[in-house]
C-alpha positions as a printed Julia matrix, in Angstrom:
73×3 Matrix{Float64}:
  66.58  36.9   79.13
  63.57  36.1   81.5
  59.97  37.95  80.7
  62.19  41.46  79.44
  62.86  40.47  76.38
  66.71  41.95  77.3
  69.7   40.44  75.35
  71.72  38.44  77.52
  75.43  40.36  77.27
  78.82  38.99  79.18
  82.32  40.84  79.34
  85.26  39.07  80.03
  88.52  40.16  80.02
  92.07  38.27  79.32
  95.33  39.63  79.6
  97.22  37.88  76.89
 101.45  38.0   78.04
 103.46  38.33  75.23
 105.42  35.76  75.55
 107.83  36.07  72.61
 108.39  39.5   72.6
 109.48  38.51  76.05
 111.45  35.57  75.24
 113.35  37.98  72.46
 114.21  40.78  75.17
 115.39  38.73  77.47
 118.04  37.0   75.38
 118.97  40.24  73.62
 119.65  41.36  77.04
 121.52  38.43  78.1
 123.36  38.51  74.85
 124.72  42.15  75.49
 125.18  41.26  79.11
 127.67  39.08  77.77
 129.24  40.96  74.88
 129.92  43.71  77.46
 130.98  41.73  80.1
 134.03  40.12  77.32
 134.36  43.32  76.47
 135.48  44.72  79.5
 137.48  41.81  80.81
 139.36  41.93  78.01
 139.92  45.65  78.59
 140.92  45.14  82.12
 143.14  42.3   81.17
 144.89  44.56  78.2
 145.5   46.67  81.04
 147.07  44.74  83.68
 149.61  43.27  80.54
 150.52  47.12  79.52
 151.14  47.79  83.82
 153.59  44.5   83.62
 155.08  45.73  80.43
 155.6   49.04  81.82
 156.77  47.82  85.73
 159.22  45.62  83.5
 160.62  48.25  81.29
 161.12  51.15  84.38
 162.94  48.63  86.06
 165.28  48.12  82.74
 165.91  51.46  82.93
 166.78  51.3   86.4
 169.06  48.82  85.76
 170.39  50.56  82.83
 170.9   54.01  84.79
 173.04  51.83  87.71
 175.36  50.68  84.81
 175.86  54.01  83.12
 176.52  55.58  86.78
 178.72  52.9   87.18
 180.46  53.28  83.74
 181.25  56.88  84.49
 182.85  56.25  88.41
């Protein structure tokens, strides 16, 4: 350029985001957010059922134990 006879150079940079890789991660993570959230609700839930199930049957046996000291008076 001009009377130097010196190429004319230009850098430029771009920063290119990745969009789809993004796009992919995020929904993978959403997707196991949600798998594991199911997951442990319906561990939690299979809980509570088994803490009724068990409440109900000690308070058979309760019942049960009054009858047999009953049985034997």
């Amino acid at each position: 350029y001009g009377n130097a006879d010196k190429p004319f150079t230009y850098t430029a940079s771009v920063w290119v985001f990745p969009w789809r890789t993004a796009l992919i991660i995020i929904l993978l993570l959403a997707i196991v957010s949600l798998v594991l959230r199911r997951y442990f609700n319906s561990i939690t839930e299979r809980e509570q059922n088994l803490e009724e199930e068990i409440q109900h049957e000690r308070s058979e046996i309760d019942e049960l134990k009054d009858m047999l000291k009953k049985k034997q008076e």
